[in-house]
N, C-alpha and C positions, 0 to 999 in steps of 0.2 A: 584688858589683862587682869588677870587675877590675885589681889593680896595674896592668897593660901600659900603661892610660891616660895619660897624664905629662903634665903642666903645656906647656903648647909644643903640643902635637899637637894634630888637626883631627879634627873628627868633620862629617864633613859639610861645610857651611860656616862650620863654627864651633870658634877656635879657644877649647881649655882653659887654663884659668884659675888654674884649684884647684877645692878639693873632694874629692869621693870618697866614696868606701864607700855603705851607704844610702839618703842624703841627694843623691846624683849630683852631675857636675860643675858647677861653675862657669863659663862660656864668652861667650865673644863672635862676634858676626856677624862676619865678617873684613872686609865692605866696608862695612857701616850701624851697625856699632857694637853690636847692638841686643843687649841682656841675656839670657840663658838660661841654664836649667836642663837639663843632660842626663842623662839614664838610661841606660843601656848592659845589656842583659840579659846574665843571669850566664852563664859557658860551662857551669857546671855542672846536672846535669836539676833543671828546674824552672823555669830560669830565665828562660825565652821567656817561658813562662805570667806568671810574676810582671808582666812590664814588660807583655802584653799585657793583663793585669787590670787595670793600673795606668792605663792607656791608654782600657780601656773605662769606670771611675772618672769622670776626667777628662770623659770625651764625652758621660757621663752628667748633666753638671753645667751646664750652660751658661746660667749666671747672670753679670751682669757681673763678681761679684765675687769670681770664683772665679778665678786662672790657668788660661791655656789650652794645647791644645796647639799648637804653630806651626809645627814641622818632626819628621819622622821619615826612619831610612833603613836600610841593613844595612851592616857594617861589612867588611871585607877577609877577616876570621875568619868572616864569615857569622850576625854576634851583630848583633841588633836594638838599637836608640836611637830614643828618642822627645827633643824639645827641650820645654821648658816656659817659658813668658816667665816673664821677671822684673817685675813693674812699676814703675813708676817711682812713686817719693812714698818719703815718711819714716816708717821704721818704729814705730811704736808706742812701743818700750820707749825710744829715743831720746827721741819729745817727752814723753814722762811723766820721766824723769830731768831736764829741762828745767825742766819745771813743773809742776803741778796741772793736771786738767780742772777747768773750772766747770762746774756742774751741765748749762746748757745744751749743753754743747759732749758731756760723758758722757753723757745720755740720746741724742743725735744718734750716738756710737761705740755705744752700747747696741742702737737702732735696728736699725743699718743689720750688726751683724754678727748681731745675731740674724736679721734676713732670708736674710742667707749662710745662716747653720746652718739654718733653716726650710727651704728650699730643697733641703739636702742630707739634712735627716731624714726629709722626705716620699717621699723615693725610698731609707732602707734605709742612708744614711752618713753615720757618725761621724767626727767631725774626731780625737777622740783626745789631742790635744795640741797644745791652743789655748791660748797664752799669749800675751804683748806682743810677741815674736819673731813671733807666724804672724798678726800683722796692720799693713798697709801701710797709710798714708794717702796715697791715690794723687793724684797732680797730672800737669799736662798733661792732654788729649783723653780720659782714660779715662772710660769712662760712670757707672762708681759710686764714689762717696767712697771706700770702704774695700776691699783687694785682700784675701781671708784665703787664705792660702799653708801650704807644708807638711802637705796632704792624705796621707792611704795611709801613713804611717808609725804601725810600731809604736806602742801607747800605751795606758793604762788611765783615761786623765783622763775623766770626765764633761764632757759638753762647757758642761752649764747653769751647771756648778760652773765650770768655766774662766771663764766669761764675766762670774758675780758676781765672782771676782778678779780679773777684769783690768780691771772697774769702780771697783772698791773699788780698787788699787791705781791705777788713773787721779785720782782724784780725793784720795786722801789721801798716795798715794806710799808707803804703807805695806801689809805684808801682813794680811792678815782675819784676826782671832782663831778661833780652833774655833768658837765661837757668836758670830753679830751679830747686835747687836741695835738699831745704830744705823752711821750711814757718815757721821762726822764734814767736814762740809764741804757737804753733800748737801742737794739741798730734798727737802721730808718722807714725797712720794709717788717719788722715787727711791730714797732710803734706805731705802727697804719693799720697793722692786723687788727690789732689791740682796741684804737680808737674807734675801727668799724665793728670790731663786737659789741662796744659800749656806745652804739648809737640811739639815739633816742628814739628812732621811729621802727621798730620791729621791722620794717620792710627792709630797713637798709642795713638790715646784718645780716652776714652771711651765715650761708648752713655750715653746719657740723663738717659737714662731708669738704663745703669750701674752705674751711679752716684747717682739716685736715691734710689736703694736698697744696694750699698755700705756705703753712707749714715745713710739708716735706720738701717742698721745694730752697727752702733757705735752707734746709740742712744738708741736700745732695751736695756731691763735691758738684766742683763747677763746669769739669771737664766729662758727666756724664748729662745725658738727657734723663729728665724725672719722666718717666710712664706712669700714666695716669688712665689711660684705657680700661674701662671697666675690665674685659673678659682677661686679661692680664694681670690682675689684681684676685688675693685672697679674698676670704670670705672679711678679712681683717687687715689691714694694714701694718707690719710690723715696724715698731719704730726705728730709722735709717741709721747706719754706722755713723757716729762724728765724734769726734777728737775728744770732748771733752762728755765723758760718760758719766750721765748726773747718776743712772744706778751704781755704777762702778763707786762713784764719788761718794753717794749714801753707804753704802755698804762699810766705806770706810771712818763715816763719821760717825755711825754709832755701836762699831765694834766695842768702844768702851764704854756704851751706854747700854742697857736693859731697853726692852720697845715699852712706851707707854700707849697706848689707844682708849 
């Protein structure tokens, strides 16, 4: 990424903010306001490909709950920018600093990011570096509860292991020991979930996909049957009605706060 960029300047219709380096700008719509991420290919060789990989990623992914692309264009130097929305809602590591999830609220975060990850493992992509930072709980018009962000960067995390910690850390506020064997605070078929994401032999965690309707299944009332038959199923899984509605609940805890990201 390029120095030349500077806080003030416009890339397109959008001015810069902050940011930089790998992570790409910070910027604003200059007449809607509206949040983005921009990428700027590097002048040096390689660099086209990178953002144009970066770009095919992205197009590859078109789940609600992924960021999309919204704008691209070539810049004065003839160096390619793609824009990335930003979405709106509170980030994760925000409301778990806040408070605890109760069980029903973590199985409902469980759910619905493991469908993200399902979605992107079945087509060949790892997130890499999934923690409470690369997950939004979105509000307003968006169509899926939860936004997972900071795709395509560098990273070596397992993504099944990300997911049992940012559980485990949802609901106890604390980090997971090397072995769990228990996720204080937890009802007894999530605390099972939990400890098989965070198991130590890669074999013996389940996929995305099995954590997603494991998931749905503690949240179905009790008195329906969960379907789980592929050709019965969306292209996505939408997260299940339950009582205690953590976007409803977000929505309402930071009406009196500004979003930070």
């Amino acid at each position: 990424m390029e120095s030349d960029v500077l806080i003030g300047d416009h890339i397109g219709a959008y001015r810069v903010t902050g940011g930089g380096g790998d992570r790409g700008y910070t910027a604003a719509h200059r007449h809607t306001g509206q949040r983005v991420q921009v990428f700027v290919a590097r002048a040096e060789a390689g660099g086209a490909l990178d953002l144009f990989q970066r770009a095919r990623m992205y197009e590859a992914l078109p789940h609600p709950g992924f960021t999309r692309i919204v704008d691209r264009g070539v810049l004065v130097d003839h160096r390619s920018w793609l824009a990335i929305d930003v979405p709106k809602g509170l980030p994760l590591f925000e409301l778990v600093a806040r408070r605890p999830l109760p069980s029903s609220e973590a199985a409902q975060l469980v759910h619905d990011v493991a469908d993200v990850l399902a979605f992107a493992h079945e087509r060949g992509i790892q997130h890499r570096n999934l923690t409470l930072r690369s997950i939004l709980i979105t509000t307003g018009t968006r169509a899926f509860p939860v936004a997972v962000v900071d795709f395509g960067f560098p990273g070596t995390t397992d993504d099944i292991t990300a997911l049992g910690t940012i559980a485990y850390r949802a609901i106890t506020q604390l980090f997971p020991a090397t072995i769990v064997d228990d996720v204080p605070g937890a009802a007894p078929e999530l605390a099972e979930l939990i400890a098989r994401m965070l198991a130590k032999e890669p074999t013996d965690r389940p996929t995305a996909s099995a954590i997603r309707d494991a998931a749905a299944a503690m949240l179905a009332p009790v008195d329906e049957p969960v379907v789980t038959t592929r050709w019965t199923q969306p292209r996505w899984t939408p997260a299940p009605p339950i009582t205690s509605d953590l976007r409803a609940t977000v929505s309402g805890e930071i009406a009196d706060k500004p979003t930070k990201i």
